[in-house]
N, C-alpha and C positions, 0 to 999 in steps of 0.2 A: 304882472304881465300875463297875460293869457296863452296856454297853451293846449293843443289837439295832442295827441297821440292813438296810433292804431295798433291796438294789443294783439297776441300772435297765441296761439294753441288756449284762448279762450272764448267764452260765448259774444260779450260785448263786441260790439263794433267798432266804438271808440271812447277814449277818456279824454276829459277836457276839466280844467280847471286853473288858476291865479297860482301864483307864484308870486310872493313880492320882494320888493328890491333885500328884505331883511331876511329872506328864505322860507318863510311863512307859507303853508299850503292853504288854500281859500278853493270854495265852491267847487268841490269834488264832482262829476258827473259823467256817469257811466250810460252811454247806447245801447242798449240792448241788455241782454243776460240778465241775471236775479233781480231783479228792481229792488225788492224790500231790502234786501242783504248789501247790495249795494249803493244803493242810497246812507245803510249803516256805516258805510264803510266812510264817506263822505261828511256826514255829521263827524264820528271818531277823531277823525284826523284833521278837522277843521282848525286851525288857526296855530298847528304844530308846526315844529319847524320841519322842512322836507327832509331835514340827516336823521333826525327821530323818526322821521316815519319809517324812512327806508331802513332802518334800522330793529323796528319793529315787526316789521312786514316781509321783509327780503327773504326768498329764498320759501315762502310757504307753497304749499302746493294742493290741490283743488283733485282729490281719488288719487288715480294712477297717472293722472298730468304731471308734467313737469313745472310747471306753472302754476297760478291760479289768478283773479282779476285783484286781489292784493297784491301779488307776486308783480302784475301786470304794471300796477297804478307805481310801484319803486322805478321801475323800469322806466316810467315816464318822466319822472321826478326825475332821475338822474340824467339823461337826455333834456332837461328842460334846464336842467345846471349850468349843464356844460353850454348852453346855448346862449344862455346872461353872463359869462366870461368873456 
């Protein structure tokens, strides 16, 4: 299932990618912000399950941000969970 999300106190615009029925994260794609970095970030996590990712990822943060577009992409993952319940 494909989902959008709009990330908050980071550069990108927006995160979009597959979720499947098995929880599987598919075709990671970030708007805007670090292209090479983020693009890595989408290879990485390609075909893990989203509670590994968010698990891996959760909580990092980008300088003196609270946040960062990994921190962002968990954020989506788990909104995109609760949304296939």
């Amino acid at each position: 299932m494909k989902f959008e999300y709009v990330p908050q106190g980071v550069c990108p615009r927006l995160i979009q990618f597959d979720l499947s029925e098995d929880g599987s994260v598919h075709d990671v794609v970030y708007t805007g912000g670090c292209n090479g970095n983020l693009k890595a970030i989408g290879k990485l996590v390609e075909g893990m399950p989203a509670d590994k990712v968010i698990e891996i990822l959760q909580g990092n943060r980008c300088g003196l941000k609270q946040t960062s577009c990994a921190d962002q992409l968990t954020k989506a993952l788990e909104a995109a969970k609760a949304q296939m319940k």
